[in-house]
C-alpha positions as CSV (number, residue, x, y, z in Angstrom):
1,X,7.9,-25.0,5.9
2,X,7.3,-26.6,9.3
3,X,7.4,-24.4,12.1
4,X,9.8,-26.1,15.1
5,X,10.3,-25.3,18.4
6,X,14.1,-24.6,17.5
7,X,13.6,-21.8,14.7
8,X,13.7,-17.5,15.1
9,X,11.3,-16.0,13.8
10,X,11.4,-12.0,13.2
11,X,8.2,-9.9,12.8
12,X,8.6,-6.3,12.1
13,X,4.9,-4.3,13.0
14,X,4.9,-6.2,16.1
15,X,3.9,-3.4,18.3
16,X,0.5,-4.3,17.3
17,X,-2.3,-5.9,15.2
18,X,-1.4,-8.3,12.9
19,X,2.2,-8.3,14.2
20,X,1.8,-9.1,17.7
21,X,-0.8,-12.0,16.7
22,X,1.8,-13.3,14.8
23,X,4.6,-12.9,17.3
24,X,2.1,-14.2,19.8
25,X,1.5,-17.4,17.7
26,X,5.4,-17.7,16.9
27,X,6.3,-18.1,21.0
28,X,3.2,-20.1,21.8
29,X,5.0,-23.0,19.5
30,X,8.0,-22.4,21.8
31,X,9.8,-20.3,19.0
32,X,12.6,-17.8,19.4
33,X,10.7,-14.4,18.5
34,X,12.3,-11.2,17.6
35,X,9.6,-8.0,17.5
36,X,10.7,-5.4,15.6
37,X,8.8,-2.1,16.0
38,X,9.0,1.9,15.4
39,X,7.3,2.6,18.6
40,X,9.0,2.3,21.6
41,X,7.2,2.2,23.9
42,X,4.5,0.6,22.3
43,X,7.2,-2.1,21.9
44,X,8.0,-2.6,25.2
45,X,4.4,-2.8,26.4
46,X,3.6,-5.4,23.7
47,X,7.4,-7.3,24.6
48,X,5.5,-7.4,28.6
49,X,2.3,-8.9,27.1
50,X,4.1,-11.5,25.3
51,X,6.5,-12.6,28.0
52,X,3.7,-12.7,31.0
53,X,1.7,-15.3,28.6
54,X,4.8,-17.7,27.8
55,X,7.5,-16.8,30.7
56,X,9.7,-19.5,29.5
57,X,10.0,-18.7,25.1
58,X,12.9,-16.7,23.9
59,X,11.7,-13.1,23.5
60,X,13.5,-10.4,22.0
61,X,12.4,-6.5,21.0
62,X,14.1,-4.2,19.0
63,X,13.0,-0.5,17.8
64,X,13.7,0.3,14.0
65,X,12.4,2.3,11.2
66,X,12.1,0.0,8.1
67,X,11.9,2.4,6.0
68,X,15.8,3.0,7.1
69,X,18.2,0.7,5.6
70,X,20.8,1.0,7.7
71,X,18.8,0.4,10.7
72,X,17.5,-2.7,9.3
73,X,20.9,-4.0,8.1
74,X,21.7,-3.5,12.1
75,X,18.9,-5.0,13.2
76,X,19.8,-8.4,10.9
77,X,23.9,-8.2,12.6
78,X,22.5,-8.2,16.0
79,X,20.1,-10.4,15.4
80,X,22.3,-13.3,13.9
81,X,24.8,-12.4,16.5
82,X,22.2,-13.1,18.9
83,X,20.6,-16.3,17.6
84,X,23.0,-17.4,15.1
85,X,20.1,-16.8,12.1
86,X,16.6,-16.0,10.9
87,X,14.3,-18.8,10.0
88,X,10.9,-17.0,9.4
89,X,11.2,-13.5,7.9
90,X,7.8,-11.7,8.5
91,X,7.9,-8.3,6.6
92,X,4.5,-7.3,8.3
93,X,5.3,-3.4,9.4
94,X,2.7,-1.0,7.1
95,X,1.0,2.4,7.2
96,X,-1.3,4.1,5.6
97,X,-1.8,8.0,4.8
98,X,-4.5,10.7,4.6
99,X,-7.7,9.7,2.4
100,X,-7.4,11.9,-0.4
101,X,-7.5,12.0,-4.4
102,X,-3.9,10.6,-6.2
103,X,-3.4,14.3,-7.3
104,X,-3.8,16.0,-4.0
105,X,-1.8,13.7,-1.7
106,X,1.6,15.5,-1.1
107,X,5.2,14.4,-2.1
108,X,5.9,13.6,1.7
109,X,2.6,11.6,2.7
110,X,4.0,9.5,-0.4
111,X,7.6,9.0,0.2
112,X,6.6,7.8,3.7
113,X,4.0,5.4,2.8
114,X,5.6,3.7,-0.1
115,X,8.9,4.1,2.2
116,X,7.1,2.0,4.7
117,X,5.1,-0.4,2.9
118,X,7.4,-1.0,0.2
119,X,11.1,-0.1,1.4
120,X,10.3,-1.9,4.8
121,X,10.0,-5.0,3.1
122,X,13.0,-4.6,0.5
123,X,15.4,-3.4,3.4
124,X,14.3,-6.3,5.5
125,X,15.0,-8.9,1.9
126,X,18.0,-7.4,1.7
127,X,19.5,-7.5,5.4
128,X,18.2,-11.0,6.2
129,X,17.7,-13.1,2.8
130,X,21.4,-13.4,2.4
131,X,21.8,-15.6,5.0
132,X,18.7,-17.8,4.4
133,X,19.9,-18.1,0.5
134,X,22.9,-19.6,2.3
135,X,21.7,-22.2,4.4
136,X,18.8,-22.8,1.5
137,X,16.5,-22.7,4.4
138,X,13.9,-20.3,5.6
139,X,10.3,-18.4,5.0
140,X,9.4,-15.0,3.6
141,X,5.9,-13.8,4.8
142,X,5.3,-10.5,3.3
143,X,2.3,-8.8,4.2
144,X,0.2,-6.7,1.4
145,X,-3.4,-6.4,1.3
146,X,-6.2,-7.4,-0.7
147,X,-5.6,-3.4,-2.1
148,X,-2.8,-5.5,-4.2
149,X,-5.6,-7.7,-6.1
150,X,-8.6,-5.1,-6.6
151,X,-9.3,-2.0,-5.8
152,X,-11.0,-0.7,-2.9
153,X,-14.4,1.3,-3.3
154,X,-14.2,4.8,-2.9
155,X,-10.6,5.6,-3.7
156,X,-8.4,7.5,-1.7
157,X,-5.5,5.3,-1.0
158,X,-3.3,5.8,-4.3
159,X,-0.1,5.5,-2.7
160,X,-1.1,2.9,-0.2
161,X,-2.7,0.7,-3.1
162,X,0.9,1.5,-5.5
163,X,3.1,0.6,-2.5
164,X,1.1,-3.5,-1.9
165,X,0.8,-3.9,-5.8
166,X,4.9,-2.9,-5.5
167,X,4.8,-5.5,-2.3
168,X,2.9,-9.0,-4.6
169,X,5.1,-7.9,-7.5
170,X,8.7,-7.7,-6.0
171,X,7.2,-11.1,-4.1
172,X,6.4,-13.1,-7.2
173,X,9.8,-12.2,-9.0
174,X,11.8,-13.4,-5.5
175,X,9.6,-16.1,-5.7
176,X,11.3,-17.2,-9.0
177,X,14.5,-16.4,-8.3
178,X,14.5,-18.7,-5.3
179,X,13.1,-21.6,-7.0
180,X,16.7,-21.8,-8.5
181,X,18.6,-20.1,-5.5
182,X,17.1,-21.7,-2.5
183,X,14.4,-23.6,-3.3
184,X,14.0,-24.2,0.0
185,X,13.1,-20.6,1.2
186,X,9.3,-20.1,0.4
187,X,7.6,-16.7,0.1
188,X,3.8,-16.1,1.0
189,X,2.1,-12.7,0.5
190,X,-0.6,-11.8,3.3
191,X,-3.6,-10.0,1.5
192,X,-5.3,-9.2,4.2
193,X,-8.7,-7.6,3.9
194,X,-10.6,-5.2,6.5
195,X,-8.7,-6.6,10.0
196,X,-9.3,-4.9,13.0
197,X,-6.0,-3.3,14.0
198,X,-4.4,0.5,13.9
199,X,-3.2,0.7,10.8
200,X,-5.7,3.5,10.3
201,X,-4.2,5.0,13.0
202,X,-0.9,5.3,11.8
203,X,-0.7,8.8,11.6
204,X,0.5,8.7,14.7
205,X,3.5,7.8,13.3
206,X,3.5,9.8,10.1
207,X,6.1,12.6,9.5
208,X,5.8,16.5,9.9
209,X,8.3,17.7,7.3
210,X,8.5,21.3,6.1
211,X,5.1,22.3,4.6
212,X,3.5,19.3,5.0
213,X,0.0,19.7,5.6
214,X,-1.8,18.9,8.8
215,X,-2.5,14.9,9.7
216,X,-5.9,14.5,8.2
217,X,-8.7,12.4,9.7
218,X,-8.1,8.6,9.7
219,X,-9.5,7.3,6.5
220,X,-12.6,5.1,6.1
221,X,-12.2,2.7,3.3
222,X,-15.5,1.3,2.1
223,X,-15.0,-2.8,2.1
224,X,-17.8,-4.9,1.1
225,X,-16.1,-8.0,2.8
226,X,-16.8,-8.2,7.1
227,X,-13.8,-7.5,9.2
228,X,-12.2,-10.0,10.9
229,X,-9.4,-10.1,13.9
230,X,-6.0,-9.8,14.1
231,X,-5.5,-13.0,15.7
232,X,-7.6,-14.6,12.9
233,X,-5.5,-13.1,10.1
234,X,-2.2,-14.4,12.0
235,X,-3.3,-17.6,12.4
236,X,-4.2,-17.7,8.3
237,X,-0.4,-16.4,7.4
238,X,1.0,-19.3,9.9
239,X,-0.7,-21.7,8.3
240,X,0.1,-20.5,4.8
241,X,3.7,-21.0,5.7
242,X,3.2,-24.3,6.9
243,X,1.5,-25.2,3.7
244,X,3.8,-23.4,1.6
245,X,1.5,-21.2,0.0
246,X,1.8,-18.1,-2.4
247,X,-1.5,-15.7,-1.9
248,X,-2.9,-15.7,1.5
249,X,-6.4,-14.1,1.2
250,X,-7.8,-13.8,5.1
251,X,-11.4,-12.3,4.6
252,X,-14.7,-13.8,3.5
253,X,-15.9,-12.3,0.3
254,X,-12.2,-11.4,-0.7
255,X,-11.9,-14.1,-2.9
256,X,-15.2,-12.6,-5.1
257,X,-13.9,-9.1,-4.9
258,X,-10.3,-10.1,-6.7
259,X,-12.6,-12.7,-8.9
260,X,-14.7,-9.6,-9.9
261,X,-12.0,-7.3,-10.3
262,X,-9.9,-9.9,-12.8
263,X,-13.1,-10.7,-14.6
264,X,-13.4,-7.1,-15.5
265,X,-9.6,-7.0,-16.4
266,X,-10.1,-10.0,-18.6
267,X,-13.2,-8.3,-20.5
268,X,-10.6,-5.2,-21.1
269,X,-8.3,-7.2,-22.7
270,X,-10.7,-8.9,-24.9
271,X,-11.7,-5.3,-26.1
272,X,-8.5,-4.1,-26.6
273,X,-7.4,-4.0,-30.2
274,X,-5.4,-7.3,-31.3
275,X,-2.2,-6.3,-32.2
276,X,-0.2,-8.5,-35.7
């Protein structure tokens, strides 16, 4: 889809990394941007940035929990009341919990991240695709992680790895199901590899519920592909949505590490016992 100075784009994560370079990129075309963020004031701060670099785009800032589905449904209502629609949909909000065996991470840390991660980006289909399927117009960027095509070395991310396969899964079946709908509504998948943001940091924002264990270090996942920047791995998932793409891989070496990983897969399969 080609991006126009006339379209709204909404990016939830914008507080930060990946988020803000994409609502940064939005409004430097002269876009209407809408950041959408669980922090605050983290939100506001980012909302200053943004408006003291382009003083005359559109600029709007609302605090939500994706995870909550009635606060997104609010968030689409006083966004369409605002701008009349949505044009670019960027499902980009994500966290990621304590480093620690599947069997060991407790029932909260995974009802938060998968609540995140995955509810975050059904509540926002749900509130906002509606109204794109109706004018048969619009984008879907959905933001995963390489995590959804291989695994990363070392382990430790179980429900971070379950909620981004959940994210390219639920992404190819829309996919499909706009094709007939509203063909012309695209969907992309961000895969980002290693990016240099907070997301490591988001423990900051994780939940103390009753008997949950204490926040655990910031985990240290072992990627053989080199980080790159935010800004970088914005400007990759802009230009997948211009050229319409599916799977946006950002990182160099990512492209082996899901080629080595499917390879593998493949060799499985050819070992597995042929059934009549």
């Amino acid at each position: 889809m080609r991006l126009a100075e006339d379209q709204v784009a909404l990016v939830t994560g914008a507080a930060s990394g990946i988020g803000f370079e994409l609502a940064s990129q939005f409004l430097g075309r002269g876009m209407t941007v809408v950041m959408v963020d669980v922090e605050r004031p983290a939100l506001e701060q980012a909302r200053r940035r943004l408006a003291a670099q382009a003083p005359t785009g559109t600029l709007e800032a609302f605090a939500a929990d994706v995870s909550v589905g009635r606060e997104v449904i609010d968030l689409a209502g006083a966004t369409i009341e605002r701008f009349g629609r949505v044009d670019v949909l960027c499902n980009n909000a994500g966290v990621v919990g304590p480093r620690l065996p599947v069997w060991e991470q407790s029932e909260s840390d995974y009802a938060w991240v998968l609540g995140v991660n995955l509810g975050g980006v059904i509540n926002g289909l749900r509130a906002f695709l509606p109204e794109m399927v109706a004018r048969n117009h619009g984008h879907v960027l959905n933001t995963a992680s390489v995590a959804a095509l291989t695994t990363i070395a070392g382990g430790g991310n179980g429900p971070y790895a379950a909620s981004k396969h959940a994210v390219l899964g639920l992404s190819e079946v829309l996919r499909e199901e706009l094709a007939h709908a509203a063909p012309n509504v695209g969907v992309s998948v961000l895969c980002p590899g290693p990016v240099a943001t907070r997301i490591r940091d988001a423990a900051r924002n994780r939940p103390l519920t009753a008997g949950a264990e204490p926040i655990s270090a910031p985990p240290r996942f072992e990627h053989r592909a080199q980080t790159i920047g935010a800004e970088r791995a914005a400007q990759i998932a802009i230009e997948g949505i211009e050229s319409d793409r599916f799977l946006l891989l950002t990182n160099a070496g990512n492209r082996q590490e899901v080629n080595d990983h499917m390879t593998r897969r493949w060799r499985e399969l050819d070992t597995a016992p042929q059934i009549a």
